[in-house]
Each structure stands twice: as C-alpha cells, then as structure tokens.
C-alpha positions in Angstrom: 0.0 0.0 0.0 1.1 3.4 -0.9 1.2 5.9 1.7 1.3 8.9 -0.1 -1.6 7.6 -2.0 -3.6 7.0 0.6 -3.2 10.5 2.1 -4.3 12.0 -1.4 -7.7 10.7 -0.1 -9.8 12.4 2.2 -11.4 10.5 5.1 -14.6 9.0 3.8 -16.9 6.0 4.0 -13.8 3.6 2.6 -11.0 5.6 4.8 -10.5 6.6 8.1 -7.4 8.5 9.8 -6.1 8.1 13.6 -3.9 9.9 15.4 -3.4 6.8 17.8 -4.9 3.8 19.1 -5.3 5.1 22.2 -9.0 5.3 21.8 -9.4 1.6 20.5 -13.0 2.3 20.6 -13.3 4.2 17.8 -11.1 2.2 15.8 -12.6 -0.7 15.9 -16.3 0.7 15.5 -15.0 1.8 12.2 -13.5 -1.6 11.1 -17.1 -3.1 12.4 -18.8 -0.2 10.1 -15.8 -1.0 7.2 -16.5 -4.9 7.7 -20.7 -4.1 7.0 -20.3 -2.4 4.0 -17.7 -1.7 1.2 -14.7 -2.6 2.9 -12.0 -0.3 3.7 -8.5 1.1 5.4 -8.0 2.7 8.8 -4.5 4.7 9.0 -3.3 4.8 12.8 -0.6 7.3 12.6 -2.3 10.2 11.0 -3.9 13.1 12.2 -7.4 13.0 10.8 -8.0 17.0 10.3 -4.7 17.6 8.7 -2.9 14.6 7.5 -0.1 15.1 9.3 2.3 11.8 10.0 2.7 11.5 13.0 3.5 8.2 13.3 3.0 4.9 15.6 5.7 4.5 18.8 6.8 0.9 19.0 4.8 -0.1 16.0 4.8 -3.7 16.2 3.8 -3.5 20.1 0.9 -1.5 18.5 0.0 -3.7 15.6 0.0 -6.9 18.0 -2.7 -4.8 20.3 -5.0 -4.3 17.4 -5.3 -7.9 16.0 -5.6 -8.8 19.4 -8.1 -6.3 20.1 -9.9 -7.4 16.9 -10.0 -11.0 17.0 -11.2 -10.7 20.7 -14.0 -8.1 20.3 -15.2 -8.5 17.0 -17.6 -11.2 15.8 -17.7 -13.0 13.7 -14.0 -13.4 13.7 -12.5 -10.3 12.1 -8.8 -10.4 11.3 -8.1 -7.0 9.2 -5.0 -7.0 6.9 -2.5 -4.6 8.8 0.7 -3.6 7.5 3.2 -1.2 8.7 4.2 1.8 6.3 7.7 3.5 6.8 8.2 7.4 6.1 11.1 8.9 7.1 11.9 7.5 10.5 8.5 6.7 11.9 5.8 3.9 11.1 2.5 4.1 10.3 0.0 0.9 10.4 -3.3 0.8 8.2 -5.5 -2.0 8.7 -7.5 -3.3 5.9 -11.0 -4.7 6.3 -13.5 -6.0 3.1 -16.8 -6.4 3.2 -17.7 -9.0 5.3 -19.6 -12.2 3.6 -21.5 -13.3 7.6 -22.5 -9.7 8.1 -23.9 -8.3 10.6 -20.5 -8.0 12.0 -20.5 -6.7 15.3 -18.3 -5.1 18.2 -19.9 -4.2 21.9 -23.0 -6.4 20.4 -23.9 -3.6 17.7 -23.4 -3.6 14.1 -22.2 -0.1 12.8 -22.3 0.8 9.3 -20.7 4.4 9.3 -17.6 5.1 11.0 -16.5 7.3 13.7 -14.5 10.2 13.1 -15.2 11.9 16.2 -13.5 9.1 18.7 
C-alpha cells in the first residue's frame, strides 16, 4: 500500500485517519462499520483534520494490540489485513478490512455501518 496515495484521499466512508490507538473504541467501531459495508482502510498514525504523519511508537507493540483487540471483540472473527508503512523515521500501520460475507458483523454487540471520526 502506498502511503502517499492514501493520504491524497480524504477521510470518507472507505477511509479513516487516527492519530493513535489510544482510543481503541473508535477504531474498531469503524473496522465493524468498514466490515458491514464496502470494505476499507483505517491509518493509525495520522492526524485526521490535517494529515499530518505522526506516526506509531513501537509499532509492532501497537500492531500486535489491534489484532488482538480485533480477534477478541469483534464477531464473527475479524482479522483486518494490517501492514506497517515506513516514512522517514516513523511507522504508520493501516488496517485493511472488506466487506464481510457473515454480516452483521458486530463489536460491543452492535453492528455499525458508518464510521467514527469523532472518537
């Protein structure tokens, strides 16, 4: 995946920008939403308002957290693609979700089918 080409894009209904995972929440409410209709990528790493990079501290720490958080929370079984993206001397991770073929999907026992840009 192409970073710069996905930072061309603004944040829509196929593409969502985080500063952090911080506020898992959020994340994973949009891979649910992602998951129940066209599929899509979440960047972790980039602020959402500007596109900034500012990267993912001990990236692979961070990447582990989110499959597990994921493959725990999210049923049925959702296991997004995530890869990690280098620029310059930081990381950034984007998981990749398609549309799911045993929808609803659901995290927290709902089934969302926007994301959440405001978590």
């Amino acid at each position: 995946m192409d970073l710069l080409e996905l930072l061309r894009r603004p944040e829509g209904k196929t593409l969502e920008y985080k500063r952090d995972l911080s506020s898992h929440e959020g994340v994973l409410k949009t891979l649910v939403a992602f998951a129940n209709t066209a599929g899509g990528a979440v960047v972790i790493g980039v602020e959402n308002g500007t596109r900034r990079i500012v990267g993912v501290p001990d990236v692979l720490a961070v990447e582990e957290r989110l499959a597990n958080l994921a493959v725990d929370t999210i049923r049925p079984r959702l296991a997004p693609d995530i890869e990690i993206l280098p620029w310059r001397r930081l990381h950034v991770l984007v998981a990749q979700v398609y549309p799911s073929a045993a929808r609803p999907t659901t995290w927290n026992g709902s089934a969302p089918t926007t994301g959440c840009s405001s978590v």
